[in-house]
N, C-alpha and C positions, 0 to 999 in steps of 0.2 A: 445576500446573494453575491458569488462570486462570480464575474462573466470569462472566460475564454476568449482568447483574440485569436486568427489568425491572422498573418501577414505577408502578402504577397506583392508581387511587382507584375504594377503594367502600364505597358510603358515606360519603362524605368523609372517610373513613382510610386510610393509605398501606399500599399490601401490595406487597411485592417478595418475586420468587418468581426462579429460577435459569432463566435464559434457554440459557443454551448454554456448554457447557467446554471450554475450549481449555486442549491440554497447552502445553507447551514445545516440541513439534515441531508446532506450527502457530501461522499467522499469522492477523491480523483484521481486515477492512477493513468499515464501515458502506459500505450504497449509498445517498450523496443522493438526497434526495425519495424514500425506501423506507423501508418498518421492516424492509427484510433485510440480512440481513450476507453479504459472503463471505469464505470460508476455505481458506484455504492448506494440506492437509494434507498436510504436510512425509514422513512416513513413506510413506502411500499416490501422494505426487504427483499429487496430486488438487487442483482449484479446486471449490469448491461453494457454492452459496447457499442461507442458512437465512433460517427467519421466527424471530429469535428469542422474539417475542411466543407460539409456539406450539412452536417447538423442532423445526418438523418444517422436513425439507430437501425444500427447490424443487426445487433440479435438481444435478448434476452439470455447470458448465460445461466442463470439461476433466478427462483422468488422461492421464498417462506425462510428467509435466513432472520431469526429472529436478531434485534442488539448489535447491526452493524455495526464496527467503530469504523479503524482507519481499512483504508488499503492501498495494496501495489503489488509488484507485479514481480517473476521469476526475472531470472536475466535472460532468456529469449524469448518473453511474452507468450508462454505457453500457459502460464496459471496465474489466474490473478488470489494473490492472498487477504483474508479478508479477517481482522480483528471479532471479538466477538463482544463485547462494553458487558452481557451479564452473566462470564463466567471464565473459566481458564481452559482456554482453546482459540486453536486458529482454523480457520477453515480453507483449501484450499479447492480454488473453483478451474478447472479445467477452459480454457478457450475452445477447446477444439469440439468439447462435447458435454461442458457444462455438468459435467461427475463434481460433485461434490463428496470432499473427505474434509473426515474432523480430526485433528491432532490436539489428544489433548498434552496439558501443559501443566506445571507446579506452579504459577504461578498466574494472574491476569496479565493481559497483554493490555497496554496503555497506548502503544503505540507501535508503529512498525516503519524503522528507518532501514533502508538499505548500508549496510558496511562495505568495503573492497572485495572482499569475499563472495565469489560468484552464489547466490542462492542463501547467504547470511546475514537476518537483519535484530538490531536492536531493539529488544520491545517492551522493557522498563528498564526506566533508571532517571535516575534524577543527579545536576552534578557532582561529585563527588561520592557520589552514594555505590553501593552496589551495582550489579545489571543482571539481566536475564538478555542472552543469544538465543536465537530460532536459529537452526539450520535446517536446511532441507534438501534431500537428494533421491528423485525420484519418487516412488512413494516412501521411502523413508523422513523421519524428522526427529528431532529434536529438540531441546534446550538446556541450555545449558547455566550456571550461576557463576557469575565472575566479581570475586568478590574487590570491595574497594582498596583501592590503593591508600596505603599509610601516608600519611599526612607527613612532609621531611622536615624536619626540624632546620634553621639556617644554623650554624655555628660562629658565634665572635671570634675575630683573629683579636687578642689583644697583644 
């Protein structure tokens, strides 16, 4: 079990109190410009949004998402993206009204890192290995294969 802190000031002393626990069969993405989180619940297959400031759940965005892996979130917290562990596709869950769409994919998603790239994240590769890119705009998406960079030889000055 992983716990959530929040930390606030009062009286200008720090108090941190237990926000929200996540087992190991679930996932946790913050929504930018929100103080809520949503959560993957991996056994339920369930998507849901908490405050963790009060521990109480907003809403159920989505249930019956079979093979949750990771997830996170657009860069204005409007969709939360969610891995799928048995098979090649992403799913992306609306905040607003809980639409779910499948994008599929050439390849399995292992994971889903956000890049600098507003709505572009990493979602295999291993170091030096190849990669698979997700992009996303709108209801369009993608992926993309980026393959590995050549290993550079040093050169002796003699």
């Amino acid at each position: 079990t992983t716990e959530i802190y929040t930390l606030s000031l009062h009286d200008a002393l720090p108090i941190s109190r237990i926000a929200a626990a996540v087992t190991d069969s679930a996932a946790l993405a913050f929504l930018p410009n929100s103080g809520n989180a949503a959560i993957g619940d991996r056994k339920a297959g369930s998507v849901y949004v908490i405050q963790p400031v009060t521990g109480r759940i907003v809403g159920v965005l989505s249930s019956g998402l079979d093979a949750i892996g990771e997830i996170t979130t657009s860069s204005d917290g409007a969709v939360v993206y969610v891995t799928d562990l048995s098979g090649q596709h992403i799913r992306s869950v609306s905040v607003a009204t809980g639409e779910v769409r499948t994008f599929e994919l050439p390849v399995s998603p292992v994971r889903i890192e956000r890049l600098k790239n507003v709505d572009t994240f990493l979602i295999s590769a291993e170091s030096g290995q190849p990669a698979w890119i997700f992009f996303s705009s709108g209801n369009d998406a993608s992926a993309v294969f980026v393959p590995a960079a050549p290993a550079v030889q040093r050169q002796s000055r003699e």
